[in-house]
C-alpha positions as CSV (number, residue, x, y, z in Angstrom):
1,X,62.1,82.7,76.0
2,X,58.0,83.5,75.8
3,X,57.0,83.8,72.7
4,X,53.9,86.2,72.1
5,X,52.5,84.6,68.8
6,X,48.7,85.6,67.3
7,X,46.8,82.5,66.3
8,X,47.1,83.2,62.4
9,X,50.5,82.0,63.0
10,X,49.9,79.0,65.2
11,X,47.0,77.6,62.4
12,X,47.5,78.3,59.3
13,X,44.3,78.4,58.1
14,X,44.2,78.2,53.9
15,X,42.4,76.1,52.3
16,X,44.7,73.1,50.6
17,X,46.8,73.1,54.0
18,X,46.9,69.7,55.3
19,X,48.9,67.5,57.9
20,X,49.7,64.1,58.2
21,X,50.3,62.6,61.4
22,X,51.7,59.1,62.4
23,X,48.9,57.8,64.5
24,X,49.5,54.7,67.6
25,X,46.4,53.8,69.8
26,X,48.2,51.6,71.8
27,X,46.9,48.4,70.3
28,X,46.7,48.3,67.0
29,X,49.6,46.5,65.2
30,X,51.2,48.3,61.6
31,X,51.0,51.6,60.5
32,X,48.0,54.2,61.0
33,X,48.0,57.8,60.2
34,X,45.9,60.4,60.6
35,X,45.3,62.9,58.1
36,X,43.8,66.7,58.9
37,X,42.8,68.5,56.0
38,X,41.2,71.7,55.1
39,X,39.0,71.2,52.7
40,X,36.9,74.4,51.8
41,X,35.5,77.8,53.5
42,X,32.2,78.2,55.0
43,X,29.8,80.7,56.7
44,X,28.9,80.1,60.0
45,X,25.0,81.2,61.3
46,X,26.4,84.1,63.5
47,X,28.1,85.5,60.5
48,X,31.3,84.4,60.8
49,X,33.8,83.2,58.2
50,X,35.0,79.5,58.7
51,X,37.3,76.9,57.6
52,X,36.3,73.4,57.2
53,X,39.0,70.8,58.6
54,X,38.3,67.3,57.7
55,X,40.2,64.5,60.0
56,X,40.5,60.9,58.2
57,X,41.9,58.0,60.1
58,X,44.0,55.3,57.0
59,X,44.7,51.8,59.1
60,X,46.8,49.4,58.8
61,X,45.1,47.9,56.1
62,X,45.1,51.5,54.4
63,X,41.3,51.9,54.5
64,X,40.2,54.9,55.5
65,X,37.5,56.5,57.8
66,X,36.3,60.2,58.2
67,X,36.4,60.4,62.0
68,X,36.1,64.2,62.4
69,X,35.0,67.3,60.7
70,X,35.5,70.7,62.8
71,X,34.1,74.8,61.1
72,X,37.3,76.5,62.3
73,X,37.3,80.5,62.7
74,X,40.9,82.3,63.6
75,X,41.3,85.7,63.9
76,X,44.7,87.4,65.6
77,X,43.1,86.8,69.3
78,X,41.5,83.4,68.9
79,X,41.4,79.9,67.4
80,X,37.6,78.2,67.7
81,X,37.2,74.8,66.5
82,X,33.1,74.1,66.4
83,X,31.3,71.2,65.8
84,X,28.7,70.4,62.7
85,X,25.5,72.5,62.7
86,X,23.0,71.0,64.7
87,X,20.5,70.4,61.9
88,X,17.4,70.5,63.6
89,X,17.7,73.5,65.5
90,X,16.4,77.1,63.9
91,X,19.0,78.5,63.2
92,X,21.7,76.1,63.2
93,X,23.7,76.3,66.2
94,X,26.9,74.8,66.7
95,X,28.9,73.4,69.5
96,X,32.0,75.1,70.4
97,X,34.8,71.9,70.9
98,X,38.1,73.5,71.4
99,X,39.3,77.1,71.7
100,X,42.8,78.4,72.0
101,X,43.5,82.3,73.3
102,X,46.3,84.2,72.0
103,X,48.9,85.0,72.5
104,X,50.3,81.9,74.4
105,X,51.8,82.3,76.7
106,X,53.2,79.9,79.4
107,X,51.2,79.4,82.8
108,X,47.5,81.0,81.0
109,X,44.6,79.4,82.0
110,X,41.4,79.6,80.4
111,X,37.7,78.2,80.9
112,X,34.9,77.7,78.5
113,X,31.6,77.3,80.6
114,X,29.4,75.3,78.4
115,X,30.6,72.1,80.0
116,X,31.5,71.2,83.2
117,X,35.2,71.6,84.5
118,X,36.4,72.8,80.8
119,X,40.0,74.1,81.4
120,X,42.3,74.6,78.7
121,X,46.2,75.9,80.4
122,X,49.8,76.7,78.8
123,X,52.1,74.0,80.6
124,X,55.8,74.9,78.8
125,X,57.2,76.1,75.9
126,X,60.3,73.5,74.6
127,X,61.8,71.9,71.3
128,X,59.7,69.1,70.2
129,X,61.1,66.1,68.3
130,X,58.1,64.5,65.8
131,X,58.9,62.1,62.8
132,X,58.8,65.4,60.3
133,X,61.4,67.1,62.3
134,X,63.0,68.9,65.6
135,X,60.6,72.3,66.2
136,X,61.3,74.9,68.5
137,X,58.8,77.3,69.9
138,X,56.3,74.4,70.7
139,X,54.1,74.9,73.5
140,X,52.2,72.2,75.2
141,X,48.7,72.8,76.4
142,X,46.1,70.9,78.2
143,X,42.5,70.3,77.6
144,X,40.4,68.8,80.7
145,X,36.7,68.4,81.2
146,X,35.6,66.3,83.7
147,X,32.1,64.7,82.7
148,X,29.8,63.2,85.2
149,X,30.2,59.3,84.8
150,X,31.4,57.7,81.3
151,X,32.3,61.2,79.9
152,X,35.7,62.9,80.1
153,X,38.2,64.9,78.3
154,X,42.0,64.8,79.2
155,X,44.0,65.5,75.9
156,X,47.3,67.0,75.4
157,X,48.4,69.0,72.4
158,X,51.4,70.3,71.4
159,X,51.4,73.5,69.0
160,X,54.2,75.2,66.9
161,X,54.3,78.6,66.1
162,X,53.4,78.7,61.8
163,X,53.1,75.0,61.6
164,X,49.9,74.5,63.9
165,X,49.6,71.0,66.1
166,X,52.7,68.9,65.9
167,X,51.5,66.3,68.6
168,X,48.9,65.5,69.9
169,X,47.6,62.9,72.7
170,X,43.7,62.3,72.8
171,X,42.3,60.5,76.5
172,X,38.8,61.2,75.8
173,X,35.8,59.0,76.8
174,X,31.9,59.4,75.7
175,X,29.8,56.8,76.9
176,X,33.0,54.6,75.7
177,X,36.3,55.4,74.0
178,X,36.5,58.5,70.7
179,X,37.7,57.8,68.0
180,X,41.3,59.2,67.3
181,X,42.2,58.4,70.8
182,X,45.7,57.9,71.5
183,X,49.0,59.6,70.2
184,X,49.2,61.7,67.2
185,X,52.7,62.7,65.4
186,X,53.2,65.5,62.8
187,X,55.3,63.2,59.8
188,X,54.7,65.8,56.9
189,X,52.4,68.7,56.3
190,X,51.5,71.1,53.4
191,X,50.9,74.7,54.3
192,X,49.9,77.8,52.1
């Protein structure tokens, strides 16, 4: 079954939402998580209204780093997650890092052409087993860019319908290895 779902329901986007994910980069030994929050509302140069999603990485030795911060906008046709404001530029600009087009649907393809090769597709729609639970109605996407030289994008994500990303598998290389890259696990979450 295609599901036609509008992006308010694939993010929930309140403020106070967060998710915990169980987090393995392939070599570290004990536990890591991840934790995405959202952490307040913010107004973006162009006008629009924003969300500010803070992600944290705890290791093994439960110190924690902020790794990420993303100004999220979603409206019923589109999810955009941008980077911080470029603070020297007049006005602030800011990078666009992920965008998801709703519905989605399997087999849709879309390109953003601010960097090379940026291609974002609907593989399948399936059940998805995580350590918070079995979730149908999960769709797994893929995110490529293919950078000139020591630069590349080549993630996977997995999104459920009202419960946002449930897994998530980061390959991504920028003049050496992101942080956050590996395989990411929904284990609880907290949604308004």
């Amino acid at each position: 079954t295609l599901s036609n779902t509008p992006s308010n329901q694939m993010f929930p986007h309140a403020v106070g939402n967060y998710w915990i994910y169980k987090y393995n980069d392939g070599y570290t030994i004990g536990d890591q998580y991840i934790y995405v929050d959202i952490v307040c509302t913010w107004t973006l140069p162009d006008g629009q209204h924003s969300t500010i999603w803070t992600t944290t990485l705890q290791d093994p030795t439960n110190n924690k780093y902020l790794i990420d911060s993303s100004f999220v906008v979603v409206d019923d046709q589109k999810a955009v997650f941008y980077a911080a404001p470029c603070r020297i530029c007049d006005p602030p600009m800011f990078d666009e890092k992920r965008r998801y087009i709703f519905p989605l649907q399997v087999g849709k393809i879309w390109f953003f052409d601010k960097f090379f090769g940026d291609t974002t597709k609907v593989l399948n729609e399936n059940s998805l087993t995580v350590p918070a639970g079995t979730f149908d109605n999960t769709f797994q996407l893929s995110k490529t860019v293919a950078y000139y030289g020591n630069s590349y994008i080549n993630d996977s994500i997995w999104l459920t319908t009202k419960i946002g990303m449930t897994k998530y598998y980061q390959k991504e290389l920028s003049l050496g290895p992101v942080p956050g890259n590996g395989i990411w696990k929904v284990a609880s979450y907290n949604l308004k």
